[in-house]
N, C-alpha and C positions, 0 to 999 in steps of 0.2 A: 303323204308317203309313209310307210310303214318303216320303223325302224331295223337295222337288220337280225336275222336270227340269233348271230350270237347273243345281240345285247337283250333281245328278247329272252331268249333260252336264261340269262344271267340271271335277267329280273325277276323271272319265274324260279330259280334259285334260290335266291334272295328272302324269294316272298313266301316260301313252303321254307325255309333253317330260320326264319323268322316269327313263323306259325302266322304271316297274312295270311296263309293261304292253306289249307291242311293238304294232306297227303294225298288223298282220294280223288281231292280235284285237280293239282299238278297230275298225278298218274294220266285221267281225264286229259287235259290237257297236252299232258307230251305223248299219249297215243299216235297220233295224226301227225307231228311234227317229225318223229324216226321213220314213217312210212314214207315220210312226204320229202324228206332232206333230198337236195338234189347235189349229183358228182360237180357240179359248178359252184359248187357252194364253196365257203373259206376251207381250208383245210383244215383250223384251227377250230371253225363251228363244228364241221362233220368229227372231226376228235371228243372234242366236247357231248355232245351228241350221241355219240357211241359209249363216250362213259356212263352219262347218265343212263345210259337203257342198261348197260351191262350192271350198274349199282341197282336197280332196279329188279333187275331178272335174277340177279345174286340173292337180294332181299328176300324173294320170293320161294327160291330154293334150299335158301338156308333159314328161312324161319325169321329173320330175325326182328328182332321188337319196331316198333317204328320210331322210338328214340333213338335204337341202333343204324337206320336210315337216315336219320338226319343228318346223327353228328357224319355219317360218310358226307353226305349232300355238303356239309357246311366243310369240309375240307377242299371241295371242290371251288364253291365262293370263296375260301380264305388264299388259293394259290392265285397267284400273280396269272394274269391272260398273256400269254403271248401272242405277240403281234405278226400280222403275215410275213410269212417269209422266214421268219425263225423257228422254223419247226425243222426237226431233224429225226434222219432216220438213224434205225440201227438196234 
């Protein structure tokens, strides 16, 4: 059984602010996963999800270094996940 997306999406996080993994093939990597998120999914994943496409597509508009992408990336693993149900609007 496949673990679920978030902690997927996490570990690939993790593993590109960590330099497992470089930049080019996360990109790779989460291509498929923004097309492919479904409205059933966590709401916490699909939030997740959207950031990282939106750090991504920022990166790409504004130029910036891929050290400058990281450290965004590693603020994203450094904040605490909220758990279902705790998400709030406004």
């Amino acid at each position: 059984m496949n673990p679920p997306l978030q902690v997927t999406m996490e570990d690939a996080l993790r593993r590109v602010t960590t330099r497992e993994m470089n930049l080019a093939a996360f990109r790779d990597w989460f291509g498929p996963v923004i097309w492919q998120i479904e409205e059933g999914e966590n709401p916490n994943t699909i939030d997740l999800a959207y950031e990282i496409a939106g750090l991504l597509s920022e990166s790409d508009n504004r130029h910036w270094s891929e050290p400058d992408l990281i450290a965004q990336l590693i603020r994203l693993v450094s904040e605490p996940t909220p758990t279902v149900g705790t998400r709030t609007c406004g």
